[in-house]
C-alpha positions in Angstrom: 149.9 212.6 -81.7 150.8 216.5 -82.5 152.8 217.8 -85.3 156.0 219.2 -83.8 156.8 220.5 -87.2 156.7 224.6 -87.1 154.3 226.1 -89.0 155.6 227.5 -92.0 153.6 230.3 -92.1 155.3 231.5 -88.9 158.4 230.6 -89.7 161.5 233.3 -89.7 162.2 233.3 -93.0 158.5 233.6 -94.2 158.1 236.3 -92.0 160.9 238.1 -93.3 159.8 237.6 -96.9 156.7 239.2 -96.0 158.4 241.9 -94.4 160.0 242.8 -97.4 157.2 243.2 -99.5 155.5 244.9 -97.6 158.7 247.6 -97.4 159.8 247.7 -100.8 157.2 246.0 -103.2 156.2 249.0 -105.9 152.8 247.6 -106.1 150.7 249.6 -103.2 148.6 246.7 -102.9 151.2 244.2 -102.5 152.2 246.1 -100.1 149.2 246.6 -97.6 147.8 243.1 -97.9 151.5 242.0 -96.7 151.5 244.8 -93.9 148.3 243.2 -93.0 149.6 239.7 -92.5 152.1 240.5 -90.4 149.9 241.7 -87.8 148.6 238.3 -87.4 152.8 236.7 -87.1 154.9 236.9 -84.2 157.3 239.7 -84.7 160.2 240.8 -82.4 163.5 241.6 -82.5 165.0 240.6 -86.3 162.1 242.2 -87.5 162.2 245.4 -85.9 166.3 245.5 -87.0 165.3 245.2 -90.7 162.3 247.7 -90.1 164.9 250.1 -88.1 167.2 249.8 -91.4 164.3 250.7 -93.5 163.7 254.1 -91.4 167.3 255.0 -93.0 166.4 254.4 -96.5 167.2 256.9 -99.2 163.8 255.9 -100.5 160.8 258.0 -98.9 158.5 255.9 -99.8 160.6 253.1 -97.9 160.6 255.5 -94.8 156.8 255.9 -95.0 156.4 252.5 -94.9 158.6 251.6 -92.5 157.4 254.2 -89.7 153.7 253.1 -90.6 154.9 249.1 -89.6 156.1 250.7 -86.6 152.9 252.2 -85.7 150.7 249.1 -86.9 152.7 246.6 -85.3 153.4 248.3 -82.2 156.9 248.1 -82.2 158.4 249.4 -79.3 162.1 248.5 -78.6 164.3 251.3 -78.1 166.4 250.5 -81.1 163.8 252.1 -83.1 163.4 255.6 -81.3 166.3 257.3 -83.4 165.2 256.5 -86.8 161.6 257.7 -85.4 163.4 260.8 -84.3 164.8 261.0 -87.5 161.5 260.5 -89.6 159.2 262.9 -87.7 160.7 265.6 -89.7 160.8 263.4 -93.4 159.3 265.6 -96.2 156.3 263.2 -96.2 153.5 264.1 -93.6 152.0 260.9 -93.8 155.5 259.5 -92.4 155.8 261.9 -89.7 151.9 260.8 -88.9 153.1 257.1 -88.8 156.1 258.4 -86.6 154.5 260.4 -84.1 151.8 257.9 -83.2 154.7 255.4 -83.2 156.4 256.8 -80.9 153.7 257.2 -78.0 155.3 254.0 -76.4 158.6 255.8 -75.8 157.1 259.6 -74.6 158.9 258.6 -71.3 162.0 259.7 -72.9 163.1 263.4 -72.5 163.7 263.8 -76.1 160.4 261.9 -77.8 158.8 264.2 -75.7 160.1 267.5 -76.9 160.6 265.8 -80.4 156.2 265.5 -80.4 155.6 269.1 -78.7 157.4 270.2 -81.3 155.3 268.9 -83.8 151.7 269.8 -81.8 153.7 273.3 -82.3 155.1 274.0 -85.5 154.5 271.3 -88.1 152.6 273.2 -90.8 150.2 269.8 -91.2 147.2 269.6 -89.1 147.0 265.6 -89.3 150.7 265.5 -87.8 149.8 267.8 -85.1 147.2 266.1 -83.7 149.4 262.3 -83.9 151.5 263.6 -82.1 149.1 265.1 -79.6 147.2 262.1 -79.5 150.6 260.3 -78.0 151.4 263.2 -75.9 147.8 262.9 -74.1 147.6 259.2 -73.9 150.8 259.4 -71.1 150.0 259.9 -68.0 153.2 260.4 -67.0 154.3 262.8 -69.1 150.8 265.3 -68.8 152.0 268.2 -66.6 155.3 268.7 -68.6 153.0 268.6 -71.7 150.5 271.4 -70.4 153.2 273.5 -69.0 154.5 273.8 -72.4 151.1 274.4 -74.1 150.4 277.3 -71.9 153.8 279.0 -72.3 153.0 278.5 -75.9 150.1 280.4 -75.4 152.9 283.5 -75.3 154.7 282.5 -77.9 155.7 285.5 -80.6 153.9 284.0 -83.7 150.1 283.8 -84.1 150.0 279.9 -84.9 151.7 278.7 -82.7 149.5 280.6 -80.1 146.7 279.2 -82.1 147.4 275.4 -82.2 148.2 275.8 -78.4 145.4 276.6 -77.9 143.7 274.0 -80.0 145.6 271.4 -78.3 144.8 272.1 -74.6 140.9 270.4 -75.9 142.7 267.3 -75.9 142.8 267.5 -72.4 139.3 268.1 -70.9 139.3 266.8 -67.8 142.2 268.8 -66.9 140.2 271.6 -67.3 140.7 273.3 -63.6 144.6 273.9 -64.5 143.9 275.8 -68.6 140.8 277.9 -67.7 142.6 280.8 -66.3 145.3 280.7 -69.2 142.5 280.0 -72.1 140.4 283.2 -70.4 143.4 285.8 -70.8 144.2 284.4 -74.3 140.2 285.2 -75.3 141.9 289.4 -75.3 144.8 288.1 -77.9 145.6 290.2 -80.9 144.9 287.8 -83.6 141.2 286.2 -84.1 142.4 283.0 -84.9 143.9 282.8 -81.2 141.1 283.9 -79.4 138.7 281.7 -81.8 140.6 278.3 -80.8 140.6 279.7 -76.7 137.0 280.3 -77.0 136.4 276.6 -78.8 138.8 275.0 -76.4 136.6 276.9 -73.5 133.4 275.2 -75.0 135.0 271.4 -74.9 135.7 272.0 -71.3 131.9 272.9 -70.9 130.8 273.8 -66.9 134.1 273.4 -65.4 134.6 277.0 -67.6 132.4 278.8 -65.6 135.0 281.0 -64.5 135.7 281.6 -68.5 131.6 282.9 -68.7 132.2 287.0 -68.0 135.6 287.2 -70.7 133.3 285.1 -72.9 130.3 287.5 -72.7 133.0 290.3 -73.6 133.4 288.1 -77.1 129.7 289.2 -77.4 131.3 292.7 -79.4 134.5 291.0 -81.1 135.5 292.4 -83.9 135.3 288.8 -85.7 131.8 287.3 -86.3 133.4 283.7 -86.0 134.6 284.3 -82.5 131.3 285.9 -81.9 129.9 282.4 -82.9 132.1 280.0 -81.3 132.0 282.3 -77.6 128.4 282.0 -77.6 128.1 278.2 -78.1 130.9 278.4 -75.1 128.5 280.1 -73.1 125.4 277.7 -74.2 128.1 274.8 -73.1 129.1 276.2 -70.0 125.9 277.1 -69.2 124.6 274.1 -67.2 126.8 274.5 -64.6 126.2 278.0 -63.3 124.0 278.8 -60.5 120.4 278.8 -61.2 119.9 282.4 -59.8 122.3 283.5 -63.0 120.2 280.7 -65.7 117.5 283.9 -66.5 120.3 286.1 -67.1 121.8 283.4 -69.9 118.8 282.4 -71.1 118.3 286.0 -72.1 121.2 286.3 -73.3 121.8 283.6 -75.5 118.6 284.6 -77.4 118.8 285.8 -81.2 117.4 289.1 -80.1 120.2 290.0 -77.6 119.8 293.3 -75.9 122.5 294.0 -73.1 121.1 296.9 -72.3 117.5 295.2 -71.2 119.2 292.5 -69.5 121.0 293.5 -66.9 117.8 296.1 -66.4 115.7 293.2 -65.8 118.0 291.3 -63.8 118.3 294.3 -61.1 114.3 294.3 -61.4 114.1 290.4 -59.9 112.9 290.1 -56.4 115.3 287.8 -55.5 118.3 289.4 -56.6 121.1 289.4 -53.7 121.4 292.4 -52.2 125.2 292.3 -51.4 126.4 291.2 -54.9 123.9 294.8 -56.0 126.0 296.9 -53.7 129.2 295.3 -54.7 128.5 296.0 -58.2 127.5 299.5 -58.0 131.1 300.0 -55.8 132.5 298.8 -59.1 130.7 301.3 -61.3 131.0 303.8 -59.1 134.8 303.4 -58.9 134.3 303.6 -63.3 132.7 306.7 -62.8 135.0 308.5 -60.5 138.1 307.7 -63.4 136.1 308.9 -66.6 134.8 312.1 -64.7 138.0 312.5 -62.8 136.4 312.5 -59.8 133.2 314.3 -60.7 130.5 311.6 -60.6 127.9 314.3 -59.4 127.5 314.8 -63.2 126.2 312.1 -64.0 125.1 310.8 -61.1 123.1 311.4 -58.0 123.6 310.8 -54.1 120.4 308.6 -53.9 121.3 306.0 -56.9 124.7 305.5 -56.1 123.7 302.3 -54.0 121.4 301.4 -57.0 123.2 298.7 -59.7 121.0 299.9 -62.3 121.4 303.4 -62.2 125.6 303.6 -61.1 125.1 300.8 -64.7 123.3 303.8 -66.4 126.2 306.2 -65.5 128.7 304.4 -66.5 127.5 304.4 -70.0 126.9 308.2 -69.5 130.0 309.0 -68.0 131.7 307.1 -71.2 129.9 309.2 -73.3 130.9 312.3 -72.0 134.2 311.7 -71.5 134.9 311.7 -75.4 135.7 308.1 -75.4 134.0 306.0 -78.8 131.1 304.6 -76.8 128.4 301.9 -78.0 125.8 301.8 -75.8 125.1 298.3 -76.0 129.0 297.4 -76.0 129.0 299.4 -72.8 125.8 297.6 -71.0 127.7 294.2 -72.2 130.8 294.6 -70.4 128.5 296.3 -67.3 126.8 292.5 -67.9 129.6 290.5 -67.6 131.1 292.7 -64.1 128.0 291.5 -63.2 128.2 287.9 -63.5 131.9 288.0 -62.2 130.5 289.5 -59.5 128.4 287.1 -58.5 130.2 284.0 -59.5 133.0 285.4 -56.9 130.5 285.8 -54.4 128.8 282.4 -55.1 132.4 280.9 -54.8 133.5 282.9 -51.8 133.7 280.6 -48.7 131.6 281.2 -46.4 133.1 282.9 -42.8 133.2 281.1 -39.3 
């Protein structure tokens, strides 16, 4: 015959008394071994009022807790959303933590989901920012709105919030197709701590960024030798996926002992480079030419080399010299590298005509 008696350890009351010590008891330990326990116990509705009280406290310490029961009990009527509204801006980062990954159930609604942008945004605590990311990217449902706002925060007036934009878009990897173009412009921002988090982002998304490759060469000469870092273990990332008639080109240039200059040399010496992507290149730098010599590119160039890549390449660099402009030579052949591997990658992505 079975007990019909209910268990006391489940019982309302018990639960309740838990409850309480695990929102109020000043001993930390208490505390947490009662949080504990009342994962194991049924709790709905009577609980969740008390713990919806408890997000009101005057007490932060009673907030923290209260928003971290939230999140490890996976509360998720709507009584609670307000007083998790309320706490995702508490003094306390740990509670806005608890709050924003509390919150993921209800990212449905209009205002948790601006409520958590804002906090991938502008709170000043990195752990907060990515709790709230982490809710905003487990909801399907939610993901355009989410990366429409990250890449119109990509504009935004203030550096860090351009930064953590940024940052946040490598949360979403396998939507790769719809930040590339937005993460390549933002590799030309203004601040290096921008273009550093577009170039990192860039390498997470690894070969879907091969459209990303010739902005990222351009990183090559940046004026920050952490950007220089990070856009080269983009390229070594994105790598994989180009075409394997451009894999010499990388190879070379991913090599301590990079020379731009001898690069694209060599890669005009291959037999087996295609003739129409040579010709459309040296239309490029002839078209370079023509606007640094206004219209002069006799002097620096002659008739007979002007369908040659290397040599409209060479006159380029020449052309940039003489036209008074600060010219590097092997800042010069870099950017001549990476027209060259735009060129082909459009060409290599062109479809073919019927």
């Amino acid at each position: 015959m079975t007990d019909s008696q209910p268990d006391p350890d489940t019982s309302f009351e018990h639960r309740l008394q838990i409850l309480q010590v695990a929102l109020t008891d000043p001993d930390f330990l208490s505390s947490h071994r009662a949080s504990e326990c009342l994962v194991a116990l049924p709790c709905g509705n009577a609980e969740a009022a008390v713990i919806c009280e408890a997000l009101k406290s005057d007490l932060p310490e009673t907030r923290r807790r209260a928003a971290y029961l939230c999140d490890l009990l996976s509360l998720n009527g709507n009584e609670l959303v307000p007083g998790l509204l309320a706490v995702l801006n508490d003094r306390l980062w740990i509670t806005r933590e608890s709050a924003a990954l509390a919150l993921e159930a209800h990212v449905s609604q209009e205002s948790v989901h601006q409520a958590l942008l804002e906090r991938v945004l502008f709170d000043k605590n990195e752990i907060v920012r990515d709790a709230a990311l982490r809710s905003l990217a487990y909801t399907l449902d939610r993901h355009r709105q989410t990366l429409d706002a990250l890449r119109a925060a990509l504009k935004h007036s203030r550096h860090t919030v351009r930064t953590r934009a940024a940052t946040a878009l490598a949360r979403f990897p396998d939507l790769a197709c719809f930040n590339v173009a937005c993460l390549t412009e933002t590799l030309t921002d203004s601040h290096w701590r921008v273009r550093l988090s577009a170039a990192n982002t860039l390498r997470t998304c690894g070969p879907a960024a091969i459209a990303a490759l010739p902005a990222l060469i351009r990183r090559r000469y940046d004026g920050d030798r952490r950007v220089r870092t990070v856009a080269l273990e983009a390229i070594r990332a994105i790598y994989p996926g180009t075409p394997r008639r451009l894999h010499r080109i990388f190879e070379s240039l991913l090599d301590r002992f990079y020379d731009a200059q001898q690069i694209l040399e060599n890669s005009f010496k291959e037999s087996d480079f295609p003739p129409e992507i040579e010709a459309k290149f040296a239309a490029l730098c002839l078209q370079r030419i023509d606007k640094l010599t206004n219209q002069r590119r006799s002097e620096v160039i002659a008739p007979a080399q002007e369908s040659s890549g290397w040599e409209t390449a060479c006159g380029v660099v020449k052309a940039t010299e003489l036209s008074g402009l600060n010219c590097n030579p092997n800042k010069e052949f870099t950017r001549l590298l990476a027209w060259l591997v735009e060129t082909w990658l459009e060409e290599e992505n062109r479809e073919p005509s019927t």
